[in-house]
Gaussian input, Z-matrix of N, CA and C with variables (Angstrom, degrees):
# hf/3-21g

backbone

0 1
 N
 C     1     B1
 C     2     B2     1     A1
 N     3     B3     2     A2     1     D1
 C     4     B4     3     A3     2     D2
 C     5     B5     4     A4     3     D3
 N     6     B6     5     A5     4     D4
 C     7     B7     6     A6     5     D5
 C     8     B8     7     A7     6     D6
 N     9     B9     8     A8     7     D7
 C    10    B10     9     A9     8     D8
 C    11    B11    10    A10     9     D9
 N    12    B12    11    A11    10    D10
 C    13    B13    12    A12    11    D11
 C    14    B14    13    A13    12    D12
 N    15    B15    14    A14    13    D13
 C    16    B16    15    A15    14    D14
 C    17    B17    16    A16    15    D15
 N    18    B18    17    A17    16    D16
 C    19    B19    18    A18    17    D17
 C    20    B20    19    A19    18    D18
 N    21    B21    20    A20    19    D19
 C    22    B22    21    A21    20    D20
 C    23    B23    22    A22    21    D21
 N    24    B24    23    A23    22    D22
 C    25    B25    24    A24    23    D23
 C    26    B26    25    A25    24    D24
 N    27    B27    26    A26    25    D25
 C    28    B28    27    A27    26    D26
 C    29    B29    28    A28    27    D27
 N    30    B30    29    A29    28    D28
 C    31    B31    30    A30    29    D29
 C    32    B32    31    A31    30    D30
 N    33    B33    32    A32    31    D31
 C    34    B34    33    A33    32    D32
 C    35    B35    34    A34    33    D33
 N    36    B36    35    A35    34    D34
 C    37    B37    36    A36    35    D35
 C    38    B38    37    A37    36    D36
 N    39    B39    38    A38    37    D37
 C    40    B40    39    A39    38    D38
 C    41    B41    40    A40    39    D39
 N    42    B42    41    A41    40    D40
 C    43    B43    42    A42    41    D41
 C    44    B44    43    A43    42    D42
 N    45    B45    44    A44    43    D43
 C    46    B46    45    A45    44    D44
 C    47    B47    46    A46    45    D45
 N    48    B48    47    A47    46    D46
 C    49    B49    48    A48    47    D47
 C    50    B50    49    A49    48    D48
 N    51    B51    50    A50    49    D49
 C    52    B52    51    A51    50    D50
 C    53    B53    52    A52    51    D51
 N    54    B54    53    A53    52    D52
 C    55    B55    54    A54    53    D53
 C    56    B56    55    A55    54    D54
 N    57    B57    56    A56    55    D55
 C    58    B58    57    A57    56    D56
 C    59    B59    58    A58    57    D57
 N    60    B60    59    A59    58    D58
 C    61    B61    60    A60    59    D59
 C    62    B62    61    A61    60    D60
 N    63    B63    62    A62    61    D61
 C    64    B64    63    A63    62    D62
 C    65    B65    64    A64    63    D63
 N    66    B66    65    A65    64    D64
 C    67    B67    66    A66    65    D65
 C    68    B68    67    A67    66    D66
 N    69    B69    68    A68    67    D67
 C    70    B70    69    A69    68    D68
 C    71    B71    70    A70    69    D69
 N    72    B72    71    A71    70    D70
 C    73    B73    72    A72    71    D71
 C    74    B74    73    A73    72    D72
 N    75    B75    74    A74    73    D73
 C    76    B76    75    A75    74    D74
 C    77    B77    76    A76    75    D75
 N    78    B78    77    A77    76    D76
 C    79    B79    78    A78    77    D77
 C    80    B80    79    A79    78    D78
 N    81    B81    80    A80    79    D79
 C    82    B82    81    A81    80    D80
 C    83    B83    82    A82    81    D81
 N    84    B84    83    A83    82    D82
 C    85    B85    84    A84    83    D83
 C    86    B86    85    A85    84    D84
 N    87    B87    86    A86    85    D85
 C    88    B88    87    A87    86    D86
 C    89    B89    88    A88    87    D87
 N    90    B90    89    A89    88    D88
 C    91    B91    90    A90    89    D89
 C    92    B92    91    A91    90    D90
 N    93    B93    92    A92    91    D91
 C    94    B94    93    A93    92    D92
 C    95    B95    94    A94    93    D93
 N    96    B96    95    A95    94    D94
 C    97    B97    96    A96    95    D95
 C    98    B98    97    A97    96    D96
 N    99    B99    98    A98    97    D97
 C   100   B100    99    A99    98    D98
 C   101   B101   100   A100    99    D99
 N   102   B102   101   A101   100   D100
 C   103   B103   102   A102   101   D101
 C   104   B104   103   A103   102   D102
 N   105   B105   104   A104   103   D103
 C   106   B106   105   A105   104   D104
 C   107   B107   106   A106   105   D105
 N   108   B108   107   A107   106   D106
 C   109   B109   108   A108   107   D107
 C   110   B110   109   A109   108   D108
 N   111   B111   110   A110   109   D109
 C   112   B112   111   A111   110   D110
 C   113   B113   112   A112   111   D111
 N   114   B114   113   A113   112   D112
 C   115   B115   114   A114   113   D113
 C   116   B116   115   A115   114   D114
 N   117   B117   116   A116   115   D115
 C   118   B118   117   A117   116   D116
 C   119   B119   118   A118   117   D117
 N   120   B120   119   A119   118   D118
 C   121   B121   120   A120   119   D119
 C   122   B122   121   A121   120   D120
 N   123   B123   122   A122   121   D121
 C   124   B124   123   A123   122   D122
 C   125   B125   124   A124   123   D123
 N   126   B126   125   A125   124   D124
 C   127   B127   126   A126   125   D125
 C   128   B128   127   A127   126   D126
 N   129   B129   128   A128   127   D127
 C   130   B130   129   A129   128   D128
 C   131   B131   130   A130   129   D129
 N   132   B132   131   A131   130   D130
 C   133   B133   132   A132   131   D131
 C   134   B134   133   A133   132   D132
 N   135   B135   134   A134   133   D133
 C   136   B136   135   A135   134   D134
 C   137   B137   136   A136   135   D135
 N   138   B138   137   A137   136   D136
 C   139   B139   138   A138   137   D137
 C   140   B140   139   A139   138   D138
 N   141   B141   140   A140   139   D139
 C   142   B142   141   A141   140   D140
 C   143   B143   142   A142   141   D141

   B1=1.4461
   B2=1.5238
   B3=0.8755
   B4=1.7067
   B5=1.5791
   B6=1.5617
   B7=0.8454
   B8=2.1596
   B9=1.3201
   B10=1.6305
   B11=1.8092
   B12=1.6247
   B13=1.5945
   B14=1.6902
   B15=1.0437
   B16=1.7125
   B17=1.6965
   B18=0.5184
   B19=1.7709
   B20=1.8318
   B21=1.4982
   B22=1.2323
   B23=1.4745
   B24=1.4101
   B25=1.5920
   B26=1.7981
   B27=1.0713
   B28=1.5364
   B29=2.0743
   B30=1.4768
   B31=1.8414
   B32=1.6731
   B33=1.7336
   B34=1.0918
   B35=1.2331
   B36=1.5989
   B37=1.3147
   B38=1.7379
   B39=1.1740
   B40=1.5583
   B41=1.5213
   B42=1.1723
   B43=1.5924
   B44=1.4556
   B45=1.2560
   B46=1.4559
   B47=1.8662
   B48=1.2664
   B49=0.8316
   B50=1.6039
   B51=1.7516
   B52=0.7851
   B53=1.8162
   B54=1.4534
   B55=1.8518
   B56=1.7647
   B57=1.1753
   B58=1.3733
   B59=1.6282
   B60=1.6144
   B61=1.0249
   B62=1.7271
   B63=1.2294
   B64=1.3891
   B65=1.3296
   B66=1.6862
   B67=1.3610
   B68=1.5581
   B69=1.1240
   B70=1.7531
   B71=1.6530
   B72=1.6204
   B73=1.3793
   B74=1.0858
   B75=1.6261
   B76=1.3167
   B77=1.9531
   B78=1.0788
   B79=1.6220
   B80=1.7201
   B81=1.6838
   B82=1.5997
   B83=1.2879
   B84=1.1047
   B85=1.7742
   B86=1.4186
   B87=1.2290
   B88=2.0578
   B89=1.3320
   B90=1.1986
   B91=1.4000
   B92=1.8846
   B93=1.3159
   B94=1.5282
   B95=1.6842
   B96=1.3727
   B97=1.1536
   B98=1.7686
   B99=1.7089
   B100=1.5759
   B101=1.8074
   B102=1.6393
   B103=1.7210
   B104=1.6674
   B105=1.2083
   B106=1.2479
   B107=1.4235
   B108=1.6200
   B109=1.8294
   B110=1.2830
   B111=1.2613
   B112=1.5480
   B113=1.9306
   B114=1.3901
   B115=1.6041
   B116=1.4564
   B117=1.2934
   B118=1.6515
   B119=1.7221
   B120=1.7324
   B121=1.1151
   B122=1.3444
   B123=1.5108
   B124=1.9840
   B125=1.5779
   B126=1.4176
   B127=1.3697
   B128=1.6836
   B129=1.4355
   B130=0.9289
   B131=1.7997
   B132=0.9485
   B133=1.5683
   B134=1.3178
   B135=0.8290
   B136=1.6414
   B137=1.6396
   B138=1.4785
   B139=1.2661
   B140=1.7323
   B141=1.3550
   B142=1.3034
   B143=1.4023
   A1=108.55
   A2=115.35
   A3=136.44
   A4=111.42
   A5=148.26
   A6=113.65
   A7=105.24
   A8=109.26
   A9=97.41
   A10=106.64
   A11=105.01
   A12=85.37
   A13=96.19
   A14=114.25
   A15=124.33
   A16=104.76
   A17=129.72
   A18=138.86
   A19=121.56
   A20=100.51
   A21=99.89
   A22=127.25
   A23=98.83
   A24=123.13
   A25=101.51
   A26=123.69
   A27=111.69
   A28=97.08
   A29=110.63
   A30=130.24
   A31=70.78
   A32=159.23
   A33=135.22
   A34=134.73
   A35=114.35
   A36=109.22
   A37=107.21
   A38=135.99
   A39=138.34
   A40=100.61
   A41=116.81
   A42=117.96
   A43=125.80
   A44=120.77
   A45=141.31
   A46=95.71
   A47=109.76
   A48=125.90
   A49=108.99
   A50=137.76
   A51=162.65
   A52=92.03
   A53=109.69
   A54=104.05
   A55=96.00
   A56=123.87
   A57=128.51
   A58=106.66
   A59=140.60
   A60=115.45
   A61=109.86
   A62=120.68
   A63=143.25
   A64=112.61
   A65=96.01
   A66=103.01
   A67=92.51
   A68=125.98
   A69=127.32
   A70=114.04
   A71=110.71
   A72=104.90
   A73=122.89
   A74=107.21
   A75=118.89
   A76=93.64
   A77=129.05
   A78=141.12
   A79=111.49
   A80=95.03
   A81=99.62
   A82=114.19
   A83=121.66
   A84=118.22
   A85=85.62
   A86=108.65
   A87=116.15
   A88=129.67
   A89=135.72
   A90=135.71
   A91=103.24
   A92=99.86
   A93=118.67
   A94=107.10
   A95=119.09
   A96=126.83
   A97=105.52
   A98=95.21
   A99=85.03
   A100=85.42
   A101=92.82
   A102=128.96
   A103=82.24
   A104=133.31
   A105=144.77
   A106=126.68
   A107=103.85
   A108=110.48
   A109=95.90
   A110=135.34
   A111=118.92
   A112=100.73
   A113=108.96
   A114=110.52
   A115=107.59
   A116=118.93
   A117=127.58
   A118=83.94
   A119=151.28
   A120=113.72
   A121=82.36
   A122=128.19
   A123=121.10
   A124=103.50
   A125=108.90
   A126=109.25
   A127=119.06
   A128=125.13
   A129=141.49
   A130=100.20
   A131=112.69
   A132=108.80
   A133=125.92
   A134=136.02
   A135=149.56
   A136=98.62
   A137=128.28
   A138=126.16
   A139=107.43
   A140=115.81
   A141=110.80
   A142=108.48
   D1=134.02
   D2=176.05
   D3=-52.25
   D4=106.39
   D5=-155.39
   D6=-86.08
   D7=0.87
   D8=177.57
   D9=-80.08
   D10=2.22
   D11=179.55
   D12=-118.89
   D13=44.45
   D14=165.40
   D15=-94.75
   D16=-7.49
   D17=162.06
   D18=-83.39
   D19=-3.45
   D20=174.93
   D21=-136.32
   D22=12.48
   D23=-174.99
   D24=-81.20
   D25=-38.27
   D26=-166.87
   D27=-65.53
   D28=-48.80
   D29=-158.90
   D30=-76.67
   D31=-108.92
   D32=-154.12
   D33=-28.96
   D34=-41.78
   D35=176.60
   D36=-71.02
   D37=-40.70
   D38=149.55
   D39=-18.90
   D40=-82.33
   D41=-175.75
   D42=-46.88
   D43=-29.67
   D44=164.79
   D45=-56.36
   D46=-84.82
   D47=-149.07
   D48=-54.86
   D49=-41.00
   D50=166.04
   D51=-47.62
   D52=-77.97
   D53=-169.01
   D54=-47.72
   D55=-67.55
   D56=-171.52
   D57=-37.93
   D58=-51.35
   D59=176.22
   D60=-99.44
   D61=48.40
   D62=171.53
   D63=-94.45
   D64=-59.37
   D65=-168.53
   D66=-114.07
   D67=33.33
   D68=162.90
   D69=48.88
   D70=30.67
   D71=173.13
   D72=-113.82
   D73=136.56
   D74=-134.93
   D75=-89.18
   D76=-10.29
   D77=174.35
   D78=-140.32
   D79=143.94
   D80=176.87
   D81=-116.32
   D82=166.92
   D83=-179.04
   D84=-115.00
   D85=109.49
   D86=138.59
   D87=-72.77
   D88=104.58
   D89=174.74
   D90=-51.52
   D91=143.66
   D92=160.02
   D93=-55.84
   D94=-58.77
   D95=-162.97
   D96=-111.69
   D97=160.12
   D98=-169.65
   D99=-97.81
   D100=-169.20
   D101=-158.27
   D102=-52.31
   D103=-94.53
   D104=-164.45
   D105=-27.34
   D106=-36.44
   D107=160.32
   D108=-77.95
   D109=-54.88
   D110=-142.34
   D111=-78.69
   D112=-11.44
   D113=158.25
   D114=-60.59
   D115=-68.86
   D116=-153.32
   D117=-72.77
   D118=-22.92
   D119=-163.65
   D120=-84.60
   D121=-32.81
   D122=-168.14
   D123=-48.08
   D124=-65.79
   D125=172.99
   D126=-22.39
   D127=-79.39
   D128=-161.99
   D129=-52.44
   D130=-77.82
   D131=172.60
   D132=-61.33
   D133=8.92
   D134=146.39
   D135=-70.91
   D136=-52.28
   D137=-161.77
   D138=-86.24
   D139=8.39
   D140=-177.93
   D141=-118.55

Protein backbone atom coordinates (compact mmCIF):
# COMPACT_ATOMS: atom_id res chain seq x y z
CA UNK A 1 0.00 0.00 0.00
CA UNK A 2 1.20 3.44 -0.95
CA UNK A 3 1.76 5.22 2.13
CA UNK A 4 0.02 8.88 0.72
CA UNK A 5 -3.18 6.78 0.12
CA UNK A 6 -3.39 5.53 3.91
CA UNK A 7 -5.55 8.60 4.64
CA UNK A 8 -8.25 7.32 2.56
CA UNK A 9 -8.77 3.71 3.44
CA UNK A 10 -11.08 4.15 6.58
CA UNK A 11 -13.95 6.93 4.06
CA UNK A 12 -13.43 3.91 1.07
CA UNK A 13 -14.03 1.15 3.08
CA UNK A 14 -17.40 3.35 4.27
CA UNK A 15 -18.15 3.60 0.56
CA UNK A 16 -17.70 -0.12 -0.08
CA UNK A 17 -19.56 -0.99 2.58
CA UNK A 18 -22.67 1.34 2.14
CA UNK A 19 -22.94 0.24 -2.01
CA UNK A 20 -22.53 -3.47 -0.78
CA UNK A 21 -25.50 -3.28 1.67
CA UNK A 22 -27.35 -1.02 -1.01
CA UNK A 23 -27.31 -3.34 -3.48
CA UNK A 24 -27.37 -6.48 -0.90
CA UNK A 25 -24.11 -8.06 -2.20
CA UNK A 26 -22.92 -10.34 -0.16
CA UNK A 27 -18.96 -10.20 -2.03
CA UNK A 28 -17.06 -7.46 -4.05
CA UNK A 29 -14.59 -7.77 -6.83
CA UNK A 30 -11.47 -5.39 -6.37
CA UNK A 31 -9.47 -5.00 -9.44
CA UNK A 32 -5.57 -5.48 -9.14
CA UNK A 33 -5.19 -2.46 -11.29
CA UNK A 34 -6.90 0.87 -11.24
CA UNK A 35 -9.49 2.49 -14.08
CA UNK A 36 -6.63 4.05 -16.19
CA UNK A 37 -4.49 0.71 -16.73
CA UNK A 38 -7.38 -1.43 -17.15
CA UNK A 39 -8.34 1.30 -20.14
CA UNK A 40 -4.79 1.23 -21.81
CA UNK A 41 -4.70 -2.84 -21.21
CA UNK A 42 -8.56 -2.83 -23.19
CA UNK A 43 -7.03 -0.66 -25.70
CA UNK A 44 -4.01 -2.66 -26.35
CA UNK A 45 -5.75 -5.98 -26.95
CA UNK A 46 -8.47 -4.70 -28.93
CA UNK A 47 -5.56 -3.39 -31.27
CA UNK A 48 -3.98 -6.80 -31.72
Amino acid sequence: MNPDRADVIVLATKIYLFAMKWSGAKHIYVPKIGLSDGIIKAMYYDSI
